[in-house]
N, C-alpha and C positions, 0 to 999 in steps of 0.2 A: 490274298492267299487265304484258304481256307484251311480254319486250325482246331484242333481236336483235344481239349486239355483235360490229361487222364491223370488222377493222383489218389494215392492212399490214403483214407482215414484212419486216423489213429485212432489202436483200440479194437475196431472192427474188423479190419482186412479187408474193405469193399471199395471195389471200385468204383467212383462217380466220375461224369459227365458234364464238363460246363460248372465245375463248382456246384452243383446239384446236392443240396444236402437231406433227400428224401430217399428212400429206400423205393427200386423199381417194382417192390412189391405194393407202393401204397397207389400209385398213380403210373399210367402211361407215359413213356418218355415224349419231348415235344422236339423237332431236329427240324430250326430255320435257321440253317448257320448260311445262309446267304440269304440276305432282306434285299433281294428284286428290287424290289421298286425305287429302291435306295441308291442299287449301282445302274439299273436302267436310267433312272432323273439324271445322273451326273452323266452320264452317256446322252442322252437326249438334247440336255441342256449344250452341252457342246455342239450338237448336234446343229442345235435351232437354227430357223432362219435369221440371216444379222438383216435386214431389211423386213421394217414394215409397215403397208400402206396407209396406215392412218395418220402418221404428218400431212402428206399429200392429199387424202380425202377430207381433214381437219381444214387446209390452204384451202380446197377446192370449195369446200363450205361456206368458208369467209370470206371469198371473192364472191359466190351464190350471192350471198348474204347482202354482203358490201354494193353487190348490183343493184339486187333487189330494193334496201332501201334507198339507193341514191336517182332508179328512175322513179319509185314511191314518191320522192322529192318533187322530182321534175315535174309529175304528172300532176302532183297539188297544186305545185305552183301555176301551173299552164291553167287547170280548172280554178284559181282561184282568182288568174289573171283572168277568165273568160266571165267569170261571174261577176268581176269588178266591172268588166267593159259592159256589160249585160245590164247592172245598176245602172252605174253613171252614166253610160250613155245614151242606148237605145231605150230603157225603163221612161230614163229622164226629157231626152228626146221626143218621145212618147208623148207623155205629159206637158211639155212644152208646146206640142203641134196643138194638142187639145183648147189649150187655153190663147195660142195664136187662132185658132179657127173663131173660138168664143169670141175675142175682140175684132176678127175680121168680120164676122155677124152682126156685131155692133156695131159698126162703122157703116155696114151695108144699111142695117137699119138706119143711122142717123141718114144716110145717101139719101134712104126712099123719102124720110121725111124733111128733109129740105127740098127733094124735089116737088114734092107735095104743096110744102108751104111756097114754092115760086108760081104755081098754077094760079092761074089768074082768075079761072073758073072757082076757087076753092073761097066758099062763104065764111070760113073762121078768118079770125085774125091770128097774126104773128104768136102771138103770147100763148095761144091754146095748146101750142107745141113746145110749151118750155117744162109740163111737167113728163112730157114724152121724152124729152131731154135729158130733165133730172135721174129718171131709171135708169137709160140706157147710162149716162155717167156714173151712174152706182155699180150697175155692172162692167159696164168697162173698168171700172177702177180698181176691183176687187180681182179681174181677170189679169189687169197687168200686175199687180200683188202676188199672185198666184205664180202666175209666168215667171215673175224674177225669180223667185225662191226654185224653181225646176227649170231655168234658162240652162241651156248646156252651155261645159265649161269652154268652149270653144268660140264661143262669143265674145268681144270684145269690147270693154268700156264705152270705147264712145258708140258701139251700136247700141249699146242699151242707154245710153245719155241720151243720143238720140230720138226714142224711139219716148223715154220720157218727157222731152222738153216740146215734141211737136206734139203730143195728146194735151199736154198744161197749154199750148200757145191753140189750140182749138178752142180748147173750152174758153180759154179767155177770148177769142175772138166768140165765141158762141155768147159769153157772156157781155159782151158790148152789142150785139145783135136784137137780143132780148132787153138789153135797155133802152135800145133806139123803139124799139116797138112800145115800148111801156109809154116812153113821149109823144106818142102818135107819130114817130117820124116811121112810117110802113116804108116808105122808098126807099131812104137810106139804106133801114133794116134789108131788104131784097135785093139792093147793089152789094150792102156786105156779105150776104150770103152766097151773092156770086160770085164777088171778086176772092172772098177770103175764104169762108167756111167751105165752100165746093173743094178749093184746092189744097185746103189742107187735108181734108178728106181723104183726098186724092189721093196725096202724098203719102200719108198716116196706111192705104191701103195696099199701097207698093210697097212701103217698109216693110208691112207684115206678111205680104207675096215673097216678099226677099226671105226674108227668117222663115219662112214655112220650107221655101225652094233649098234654103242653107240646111235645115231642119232635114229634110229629103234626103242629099246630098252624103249629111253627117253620119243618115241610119244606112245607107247603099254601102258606107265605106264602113260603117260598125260591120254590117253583115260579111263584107270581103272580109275585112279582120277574125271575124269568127270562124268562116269558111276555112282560112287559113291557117287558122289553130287548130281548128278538128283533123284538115289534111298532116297538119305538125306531130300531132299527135297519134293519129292513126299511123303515119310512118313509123314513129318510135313506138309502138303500141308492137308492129309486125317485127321490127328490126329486135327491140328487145324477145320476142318470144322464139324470133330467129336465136339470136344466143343464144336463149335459155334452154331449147333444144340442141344447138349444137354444146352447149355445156354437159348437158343431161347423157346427151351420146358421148363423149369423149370420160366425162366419170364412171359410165355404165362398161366403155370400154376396159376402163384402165381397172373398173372391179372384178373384169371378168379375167383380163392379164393375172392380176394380181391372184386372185382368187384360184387360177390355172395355174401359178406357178407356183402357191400356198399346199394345192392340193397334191402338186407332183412331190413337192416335197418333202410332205405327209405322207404318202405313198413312200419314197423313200426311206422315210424316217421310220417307218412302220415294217418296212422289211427288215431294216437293218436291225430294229427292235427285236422283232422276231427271231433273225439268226442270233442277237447276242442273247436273247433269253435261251434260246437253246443250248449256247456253248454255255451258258452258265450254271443251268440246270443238270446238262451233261457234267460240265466239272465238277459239281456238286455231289451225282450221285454215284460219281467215279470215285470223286475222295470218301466220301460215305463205304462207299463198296473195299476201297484197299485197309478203310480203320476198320471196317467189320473183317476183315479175312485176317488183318494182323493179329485183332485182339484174338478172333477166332483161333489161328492159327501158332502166334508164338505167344502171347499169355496163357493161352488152354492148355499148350504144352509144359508150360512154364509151370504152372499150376498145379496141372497133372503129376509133374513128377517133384513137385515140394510136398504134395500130399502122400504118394507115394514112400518117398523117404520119410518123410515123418511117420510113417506109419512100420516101415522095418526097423527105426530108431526105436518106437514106442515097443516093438517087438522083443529089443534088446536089452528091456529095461525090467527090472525086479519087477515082478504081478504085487498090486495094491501099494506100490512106490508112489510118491507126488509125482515124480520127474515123469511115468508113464501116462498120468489124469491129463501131466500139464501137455503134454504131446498129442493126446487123442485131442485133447480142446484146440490147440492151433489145427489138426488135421484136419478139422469141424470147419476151424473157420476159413481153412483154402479151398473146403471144399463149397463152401458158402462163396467164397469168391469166384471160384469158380465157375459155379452156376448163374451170377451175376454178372459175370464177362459175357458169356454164351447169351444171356440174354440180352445181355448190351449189344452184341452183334447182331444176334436177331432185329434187333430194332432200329441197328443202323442199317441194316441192307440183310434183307430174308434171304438165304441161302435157295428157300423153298421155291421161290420164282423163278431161278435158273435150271432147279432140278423138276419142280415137278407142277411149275405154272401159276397162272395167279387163281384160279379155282379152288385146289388144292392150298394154297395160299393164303386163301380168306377163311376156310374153312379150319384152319389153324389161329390164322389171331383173330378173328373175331371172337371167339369163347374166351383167348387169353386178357381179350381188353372186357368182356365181361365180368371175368376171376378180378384184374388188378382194380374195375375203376366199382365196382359194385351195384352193377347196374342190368338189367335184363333186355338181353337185345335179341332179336327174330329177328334172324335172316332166311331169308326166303329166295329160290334162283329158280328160272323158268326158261324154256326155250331149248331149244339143242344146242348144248355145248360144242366152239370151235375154239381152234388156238389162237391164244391173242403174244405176237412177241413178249421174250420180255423188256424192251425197253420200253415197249407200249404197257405192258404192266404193271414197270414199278409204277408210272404216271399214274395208271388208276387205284393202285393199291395208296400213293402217298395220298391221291382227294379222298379216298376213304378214312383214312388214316388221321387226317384234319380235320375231314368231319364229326369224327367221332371222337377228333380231341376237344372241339366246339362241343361237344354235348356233354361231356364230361366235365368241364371246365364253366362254362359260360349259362348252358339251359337251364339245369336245374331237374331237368327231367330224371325221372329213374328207369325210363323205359323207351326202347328205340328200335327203329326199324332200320333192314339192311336188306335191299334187294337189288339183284343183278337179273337183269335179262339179258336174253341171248336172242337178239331181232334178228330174222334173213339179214337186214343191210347195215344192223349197227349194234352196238354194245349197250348197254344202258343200264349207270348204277343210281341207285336212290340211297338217300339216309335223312330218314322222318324221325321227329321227335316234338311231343310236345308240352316243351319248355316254356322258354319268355321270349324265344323267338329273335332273330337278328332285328339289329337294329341299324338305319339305314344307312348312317354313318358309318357304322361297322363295316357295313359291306362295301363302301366305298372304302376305307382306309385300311383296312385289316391287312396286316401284310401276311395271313396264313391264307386268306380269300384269295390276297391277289397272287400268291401263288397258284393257288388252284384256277385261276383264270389265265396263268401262264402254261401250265400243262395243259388246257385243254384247247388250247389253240395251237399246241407243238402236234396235240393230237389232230386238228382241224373237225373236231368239234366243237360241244359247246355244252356251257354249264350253267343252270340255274340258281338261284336261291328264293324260293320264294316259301311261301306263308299257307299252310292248308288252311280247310274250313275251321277244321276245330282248335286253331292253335298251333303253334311254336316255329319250327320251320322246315323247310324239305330242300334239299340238297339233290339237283339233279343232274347227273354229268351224261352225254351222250358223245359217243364217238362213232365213224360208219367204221366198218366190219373190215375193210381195203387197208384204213390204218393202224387198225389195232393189229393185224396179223403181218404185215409188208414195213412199219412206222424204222426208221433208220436210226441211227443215233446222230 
């Protein structure tokens, strides 16, 4: 409920407003006895949506998430299994075959020369082949050294026992070969290199045909492995970005739901804003409107005739009597109150608006808030004057009215500008001043702005604040011409 609290000062006879203990003659009065934004919030707040998307987009994130790093997981693991298999087997296999070839070259070599030394034609003796022996022993020996250390793990004990014990049982036969030749027994030596060394040979060459063939075999079936990890992988590669598309479309969906039913409801919320800012500001300037016509009406009368009578009392009283001095003094000060009521109503709702327009209107207070705040204002008006209702009016008479309580109160300035144009399709008032200028917070919280940003959206205009070149700030309110003269209540 909006409440108007009028009491006497003792002593004075004056009427104040709101507990107001300053005289209407030192300052402009200031009337936001409904703080908008105040009963809007608790209105809105009820209003609000009880549902909102960000649990669900928060869930939708941490499943993302949760995906994301758990095929992250997968996919190291897979490449780290492919890089293991990559080392250990085919790297090592690799190197295995190299050093199986080495000693299979060696053996070929020992072949050529024991076939050499069985030629009957061949003028050396036995022995001249035992330092061709010697190398090829040194490198064979260093090559199966080699080989065991990069033998793939696939290999089992007794092939490599094996493959050890028949190279030791050549040479040892090589080396009883080479002794018979030392003795001069040549025969012997050429029966043992046929019966024995040929065939270990032999054997020693199959072994290492076998481990080359296993070797083969090992890297065919590394490659399927690998083959089959890249195929593993490339599925889940598709299948995850499949998801992660069909994730992407169903959060996009449910942003666009949400965000479609955030914004209807906002729309909603925004009308409903709208109609109760207007019942509000109606009620407002209805209750304004009936304390200006009461005070006007039965305190002015009330007034009128206590001044009145005190004045045919003071008539009835001895000439240069005290009781006469003390009568014209009280008749002084109802007539003081008096004039203070009338301008109290003036200020709660201008009479001049209903009688004789808001033109006519401005041209009355703005010199009065010139007189009260001590400050020189230009007002300047242009264009061809049309009639603007007055409910649409009082709305630009109150942004005036604010504005210039901002300059009075807040700039600092002592000088200001007031101009009203009259456009073919719209109304347009200014109030320049340069002050210290708003300040940005101000304009966002001020609840005498956001009033003025409620009027002029009842008007279905619109209203500025901005900053000129040279300083302080400019107040720009427009409305089209359709609502200032047609505007309902």
């Amino acid at each position: 409920m909006v409440r108007a609290d009028l009491h006497r000062s003792k002593g004075q006879g004056v009427f104040r407003a709101n507990c107001s203990t300053r005289s209407w003659d030192q300052e402009p009065p200031q009337w936001n006895l409904i703080p908008l934004h105040c009963m809007l919030g608790g209105v809105l707040r009820s209003l609000a949506p009880g549902r909102s998307p960000t649990p669900g987009l928060i869930l939708g994130l941490i499943i993302t998430l949760a995906a994301v790093v758990a095929y992250s997981g997968y996919i190291t693991f897979q490449i780290s299994g492919l890089r293991e298999l990559q080392n250990n087997l085919v790297d090592r296999n690799r190197k295995d075959s190299l050093q199986l070839l080495r000693i299979q070259n060696d053996l070929n070599s020992l072949g050529l020369a024991m076939r050499d030394m069985l030629d009957a034609d061949e003028p050396y003796p036995l022995t001249a082949w035992s330092a061709q022996f010697q190398r090829v022993r040194a490198d064979l020996n260093d090559a199966l050294r080699l080989e065991e250390k990069v033998a793939v793990t696939t290999r089992t004990p007794e092939q490599r026992q094996y493959l050890t014990d028949s190279v030791a049982q050549f040479w040892d036969a090589a080396d009883r070969t080479f002794a018979l030749a030392r003795d001069g027994k040549e025969k012997e030596a050429r029966a043992q290199i046929r019966l024995s060394l040929q065939a270990r040979q032999a054997a020693l060459n199959t072994a290492v045909a076998r481990l080359l063939v296993q070797n083969n075999e090992s890297e065919e079936q590394a490659a399927l492995r690998i083959r089959q990890i890249y195929d593993r992988v490339g599925r889940q590669v598709y299948l995850f970005l499949g998801a992660t598309l069909i994730a992407i479309v169903l959060t996009s969906l449910y942003l666009i739901r949400s965000n479609r039913h955030l914004f209807a409801q906002l729309a909603a919320l925004s009308e409903q804003r709208s109609e109760l800012a207007q019942k509000l500001i109606s009620t407002q300037e209805s209750t304004l409107r009936y304390i200006s016509r009461e005070l006007h009406d039965e305190f002015g009368q009330i007034l009128t005739a206590v001044g009145a009578m005190l004045g045919r009392a003071g008539n009835h009283a001895p000439e240069g009597s005290p009781l006469r001095a003390e009568l014209r003094e009280v008749c002084e000060i109802a007539q003081t109150t008096l004039d203070n009521v009338r301008s109290l109503s003036q200020a709660l709702h201008p009479v001049m608006l209903d009688e004789s327009g808001l033109e006519s209107t401005l041209d009355w207070y703005i010199p009065t808030v010139e007189r009260q705040a001590g400050i020189d204002i230009s007002y300047e008006k242009s264009g061809t004057p049309f009639f603007v209702d007055g409910h649409a009016a009082i709305h630009v008479y109150r942004v005036l009215q604010e504005a210039l309580n901002n300059v009075t109160r807040h700039s600092g300035a002592r000088e200001a500008w007031v101009r009203l144009q009259f456009m073919p399709e719209s109304l347009q008032l200014e109030v320049e001043d340069h002050g210290s200028g708003f300040e940005l917070q101000a304009v966002k919280q001020g609840i005498g702005l956001v009033a003025m940003r409620e009027r002029a959206e009842l008007l279905g205009g619109t209203i500025e604040f901005l900053k000129p070149h040279s300083g302080g700030s400019l107040v720009r309110l427009k409305i089209p011409r359709e609502k200032s003269d047609t505007h309902a209540e």
